[in-house]
VOGU-3710 file (C-alpha; in Angstrom, 3 decimals, decimal comma):
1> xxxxxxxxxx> -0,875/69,292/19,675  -3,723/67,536/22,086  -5,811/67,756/19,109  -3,345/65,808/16,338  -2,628/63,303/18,817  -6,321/62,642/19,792  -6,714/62,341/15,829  -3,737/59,807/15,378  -5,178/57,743/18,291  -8,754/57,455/16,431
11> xxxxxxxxxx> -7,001/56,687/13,252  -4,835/53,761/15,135  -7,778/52,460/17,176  -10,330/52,370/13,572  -7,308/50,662/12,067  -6,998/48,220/14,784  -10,666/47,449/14,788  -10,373/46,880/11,055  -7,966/44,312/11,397  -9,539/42,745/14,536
21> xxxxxxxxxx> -13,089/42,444/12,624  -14,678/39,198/13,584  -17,651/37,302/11,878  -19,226/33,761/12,500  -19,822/30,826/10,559  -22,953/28,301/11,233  -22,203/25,097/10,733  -24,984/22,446/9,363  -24,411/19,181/9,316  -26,054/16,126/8,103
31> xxxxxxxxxx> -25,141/14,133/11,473  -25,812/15,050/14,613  -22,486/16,660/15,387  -19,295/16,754/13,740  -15,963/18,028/14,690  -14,429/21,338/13,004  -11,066/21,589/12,241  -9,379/24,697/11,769  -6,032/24,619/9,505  -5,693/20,716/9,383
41> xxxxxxxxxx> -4,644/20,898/12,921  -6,134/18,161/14,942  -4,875/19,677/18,115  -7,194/22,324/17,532  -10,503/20,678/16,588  -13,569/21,748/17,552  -16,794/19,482/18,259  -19,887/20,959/17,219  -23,455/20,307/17,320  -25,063/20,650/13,730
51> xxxxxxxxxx> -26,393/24,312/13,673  -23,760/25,225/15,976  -21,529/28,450/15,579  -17,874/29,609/15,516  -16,349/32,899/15,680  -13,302/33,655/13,207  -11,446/36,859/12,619  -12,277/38,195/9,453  -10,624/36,627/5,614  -10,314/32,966/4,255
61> xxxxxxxxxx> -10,255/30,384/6,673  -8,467/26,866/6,273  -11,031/23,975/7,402  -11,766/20,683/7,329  -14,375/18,339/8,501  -14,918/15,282/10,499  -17,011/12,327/11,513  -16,796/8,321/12,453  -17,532/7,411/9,241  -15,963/10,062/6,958
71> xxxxxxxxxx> -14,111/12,893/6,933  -13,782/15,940/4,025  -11,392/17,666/2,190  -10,284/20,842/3,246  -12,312/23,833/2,520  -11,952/27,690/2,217  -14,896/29,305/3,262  -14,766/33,536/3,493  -15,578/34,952/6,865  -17,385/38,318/6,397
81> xxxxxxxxxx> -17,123/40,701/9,746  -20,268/41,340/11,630  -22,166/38,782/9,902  -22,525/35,460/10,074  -21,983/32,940/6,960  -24,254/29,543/6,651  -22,001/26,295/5,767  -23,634/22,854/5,156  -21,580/20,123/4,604  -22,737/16,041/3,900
91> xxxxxxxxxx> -20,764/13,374/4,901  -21,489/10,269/2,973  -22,776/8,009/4,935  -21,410/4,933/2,636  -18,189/6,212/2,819  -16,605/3,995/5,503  -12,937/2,967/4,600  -9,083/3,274/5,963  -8,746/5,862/4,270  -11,935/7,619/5,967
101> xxxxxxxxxx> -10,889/6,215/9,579  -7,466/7,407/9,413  -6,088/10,668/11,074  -9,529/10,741/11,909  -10,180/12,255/15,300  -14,028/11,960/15,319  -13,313/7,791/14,666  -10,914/8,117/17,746  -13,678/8,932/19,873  -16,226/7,414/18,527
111> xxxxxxxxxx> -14,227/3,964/19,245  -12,417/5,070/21,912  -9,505/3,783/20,018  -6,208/5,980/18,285  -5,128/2,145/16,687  -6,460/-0,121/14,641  -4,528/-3,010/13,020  -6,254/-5,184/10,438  -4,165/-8,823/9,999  -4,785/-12,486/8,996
121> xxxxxxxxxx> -8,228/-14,316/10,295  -5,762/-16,327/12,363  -2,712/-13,688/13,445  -2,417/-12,961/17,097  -1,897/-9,062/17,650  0,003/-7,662/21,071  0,321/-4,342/22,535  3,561/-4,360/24,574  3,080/-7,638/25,029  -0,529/-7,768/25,925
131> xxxxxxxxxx> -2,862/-9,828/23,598  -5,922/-7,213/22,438  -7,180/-9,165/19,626  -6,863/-12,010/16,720  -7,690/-10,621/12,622  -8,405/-7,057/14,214  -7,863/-4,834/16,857  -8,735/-1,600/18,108  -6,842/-0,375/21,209  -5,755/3,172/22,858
141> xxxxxxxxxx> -1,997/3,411/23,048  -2,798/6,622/25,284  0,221/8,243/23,475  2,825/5,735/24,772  5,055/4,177/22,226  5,125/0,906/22,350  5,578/-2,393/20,335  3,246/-3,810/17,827  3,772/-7,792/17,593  1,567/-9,627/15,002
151> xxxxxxxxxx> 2,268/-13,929/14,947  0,812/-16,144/12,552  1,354/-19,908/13,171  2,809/-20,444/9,746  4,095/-16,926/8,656  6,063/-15,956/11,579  5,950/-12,540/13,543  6,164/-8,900/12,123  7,038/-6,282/14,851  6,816/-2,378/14,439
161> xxxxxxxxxx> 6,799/0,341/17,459  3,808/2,475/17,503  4,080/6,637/18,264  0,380/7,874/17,749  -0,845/11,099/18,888  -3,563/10,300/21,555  -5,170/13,164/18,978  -5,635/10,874/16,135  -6,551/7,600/15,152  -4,223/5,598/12,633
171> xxxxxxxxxx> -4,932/2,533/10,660  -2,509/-0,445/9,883  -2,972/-2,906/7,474  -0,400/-5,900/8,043  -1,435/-9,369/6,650  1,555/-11,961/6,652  -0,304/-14,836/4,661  0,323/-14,425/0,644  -2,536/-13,848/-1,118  -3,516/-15,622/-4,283
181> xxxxxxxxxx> -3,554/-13,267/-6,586  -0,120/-11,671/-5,779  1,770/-14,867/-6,218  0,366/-15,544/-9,535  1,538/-12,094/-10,479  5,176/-12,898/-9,379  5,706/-15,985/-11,182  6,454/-13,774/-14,036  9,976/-13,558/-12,105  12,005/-17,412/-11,875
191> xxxxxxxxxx> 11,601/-17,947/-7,797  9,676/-14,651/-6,965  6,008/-16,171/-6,497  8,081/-19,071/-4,141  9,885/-16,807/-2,255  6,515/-14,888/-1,811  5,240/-17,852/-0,712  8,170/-18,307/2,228  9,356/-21,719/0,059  12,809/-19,957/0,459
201> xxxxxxxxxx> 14,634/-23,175/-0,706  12,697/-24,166/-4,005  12,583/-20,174/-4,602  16,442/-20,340/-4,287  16,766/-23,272/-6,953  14,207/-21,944/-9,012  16,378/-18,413/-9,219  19,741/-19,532/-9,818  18,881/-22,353/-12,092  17,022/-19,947/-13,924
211> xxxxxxxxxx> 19,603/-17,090/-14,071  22,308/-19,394/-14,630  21,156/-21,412/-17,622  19,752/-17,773/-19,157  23,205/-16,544/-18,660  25,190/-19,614/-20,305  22,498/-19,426/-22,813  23,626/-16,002/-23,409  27,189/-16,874/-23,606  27,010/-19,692/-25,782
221> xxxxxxxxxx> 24,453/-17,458/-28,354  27,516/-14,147/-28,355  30,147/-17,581/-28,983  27,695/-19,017/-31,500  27,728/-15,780/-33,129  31,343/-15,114/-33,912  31,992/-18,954/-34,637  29,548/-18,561/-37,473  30,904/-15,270/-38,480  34,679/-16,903/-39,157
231> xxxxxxxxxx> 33,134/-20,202/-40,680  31,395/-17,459/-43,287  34,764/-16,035/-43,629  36,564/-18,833/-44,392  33,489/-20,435/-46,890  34,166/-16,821/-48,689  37,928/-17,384/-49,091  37,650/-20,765/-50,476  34,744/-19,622/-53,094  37,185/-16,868/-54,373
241> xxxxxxxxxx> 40,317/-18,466/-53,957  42,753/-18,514/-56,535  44,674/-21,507/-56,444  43,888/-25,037/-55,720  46,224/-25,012/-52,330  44,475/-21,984/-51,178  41,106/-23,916/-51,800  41,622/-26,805/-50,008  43,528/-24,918/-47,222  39,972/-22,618/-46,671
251> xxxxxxxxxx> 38,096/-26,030/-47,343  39,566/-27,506/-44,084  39,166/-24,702/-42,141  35,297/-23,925/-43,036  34,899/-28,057/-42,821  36,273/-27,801/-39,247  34,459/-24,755/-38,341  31,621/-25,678/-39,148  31,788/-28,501/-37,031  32,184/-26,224/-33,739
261> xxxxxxxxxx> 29,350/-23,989/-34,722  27,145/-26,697/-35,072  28,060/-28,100/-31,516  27,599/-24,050/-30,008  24,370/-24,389/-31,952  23,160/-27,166/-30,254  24,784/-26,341/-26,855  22,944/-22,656/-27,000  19,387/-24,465/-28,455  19,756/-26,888/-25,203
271> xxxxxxxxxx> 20,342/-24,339/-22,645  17,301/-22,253/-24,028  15,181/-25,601/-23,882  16,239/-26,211/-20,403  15,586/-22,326/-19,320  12,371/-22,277/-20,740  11,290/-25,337/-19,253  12,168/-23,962/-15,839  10,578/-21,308/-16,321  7,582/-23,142/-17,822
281> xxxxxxxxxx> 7,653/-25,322/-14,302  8,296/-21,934/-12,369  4,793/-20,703/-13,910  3,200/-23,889/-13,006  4,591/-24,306/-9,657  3,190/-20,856/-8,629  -0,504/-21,646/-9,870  -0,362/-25,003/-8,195  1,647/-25,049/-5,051  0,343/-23,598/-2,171
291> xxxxxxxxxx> 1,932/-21,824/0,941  1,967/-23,884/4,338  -1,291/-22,971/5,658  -2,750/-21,879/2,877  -3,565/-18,582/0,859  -4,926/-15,456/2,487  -8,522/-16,726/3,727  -11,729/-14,933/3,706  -11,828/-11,677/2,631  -12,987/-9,883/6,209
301> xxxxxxxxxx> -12,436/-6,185/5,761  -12,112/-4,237/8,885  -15,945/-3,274/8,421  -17,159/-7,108/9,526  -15,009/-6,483/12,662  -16,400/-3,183/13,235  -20,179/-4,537/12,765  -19,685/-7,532/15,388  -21,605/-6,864/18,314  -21,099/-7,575/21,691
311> xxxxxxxxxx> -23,370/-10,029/23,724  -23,075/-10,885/27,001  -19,273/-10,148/26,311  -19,274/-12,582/23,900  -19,033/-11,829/19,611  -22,697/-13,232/18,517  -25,181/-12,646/16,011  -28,968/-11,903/15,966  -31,485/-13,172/13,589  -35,133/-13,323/13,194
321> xxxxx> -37,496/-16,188/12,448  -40,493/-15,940/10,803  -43,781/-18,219/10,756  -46,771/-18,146/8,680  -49,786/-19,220/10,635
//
């Protein structure tokens, strides 16, 4: 008996050992350090030195990889047990963007920032009330929600609450002024590109007049239609009529009928010449007019706020000057 249960108890500890095997993976980097994160979760990444090691239980592992400037996919790499498996990953170094930044815990520290909100040249941003920046701001909510104000002068205020993990670092993109581009693209729509453009009233007249003559336009044409339809009718009775009484009794009705079908004819023609030219002035009006305080200005992504530098707590620039003696 002593002896089968001293065999079961080797059988269950090898088991257990096979199912506990561990292995390493080295991780090279080319940065100086990176941060490791196992199974997407950024509560449980990891900041390593390039060349650095970490242990994993033997099978697939789930991980990811990030720094400042970039971040990866996620990767399965195999951990063998006993042994230790060499992974080299390069982060592109050109690769700075939102998208990179975002969820991005290595850009959280490197910043010292979990929010950064890109606006207007010339919106105001609060945290809670507290200015921390105009265009662009980076700022640690410390994982306190709070509310996000943004004012423009001429476009108003937009207001959100902010919930960030202290974890991760998010990236908002809020811009109130109308860009160019976008309302040229909605003057395909009567009153869209004004209403873009916060010219609620002339977008209003532009809209219903639009709709409206369309619509009668629309009415008059399915009128039009059947109008013409009986005047055909009647033309056909009095070219096959049989008598003379029959004739002229068709004759007055097609004569008279085709009177009103000529009048829907030129009501319908009028209504499509006044829609068109609507729309014609809606088209021109959103090329021409601009928004009070103009289009969006300058086109300062969030990486000419991120390359100011700080002198003497003041945003300045250096330069060099050269002379040839």
């Amino acid at each position: 008996m002593t002896k089968y249960l001293f065999l079961f108890l080797t059988l269950f500890s090898t088991t257990l050992y096979a199912q506990n095997k561990t292995g390493f993976i080295k991780f090279e980097f080319n940065t100086d350090s990176a941060y490791v994160i196992p199974g997407n979760d950024l509560f449980e990444a990891v900041k390593l030195a390039s060349g650095d090691s970490l242990k994993f239980t033997e099978g697939t592992r789930l991980l990811s990889f990030q720094t400042y400037f970039d971040k990866s996919k996620t990767q399965f790499i195999k951990v063998i047990g006993d042994s230790t498996v060499i992974y080299s990953h390069t982060f592109e170094k050109n690769g700075l963007s939102i998208a990179a930044l975002s969820d991005n815990i290595a850009a959280r520290d490197y910043y010292n920032a979990n929010a950064m909100i890109l606006t207007d040249e010339d919106s105001e941003i609060f945290f809670e009330g507290n200015y921390v920046g105009t265009g662009f701001a980076k700022f640690n909510t410390f994982g306190n929600i709070g509310k996000l104000t943004i004012k423009n002068p001429d476009f108003g205020i937009s207001e959100s609450r902010l919930n960030i993990p202290e974890q991760k670092l998010i990236f908002i993109t809020d811009k109130l002024r109308p860009s160019k581009s976008a309302a040229r693209f909605f003057s395909v729509f009567p009153g869209a590109s004004q209403f873009y453009k916060r010219q609620h009233v002339k977008a209003l007249l532009l809209g219903a007049s639009a709709v409206t003559i369309f619509a009668a336009a629309a009415l008059k044409s399915a009128n039009y239609k059947e109008e013409l339809s009986l005047f055909k009718e009647y033309q056909n009775n009095y070219e096959n009529a049989e008598t003379e009484q029959i004739a002229l009794r068709f004759g007055d009705l097609a004569e008279s009928q085709q009177s009103k079908v000529k009048k829907l004819d030129n009501q319908r023609r009028g209504l499509l010449l006044a829609g068109i030219l609507i729309y014609g002035y809606n088209i021109y009006d959103a090329f021409t007019s601009k928004p009070a305080g103009g289009y969006l200005k300058k086109k300062r992504d969030f990486q000419f706020y991120l390359s100011e530098l700080p002198i003497s707590g003041n945003i300045g620039a250096a330069g060099t000057l050269k002379y040839n003696f």
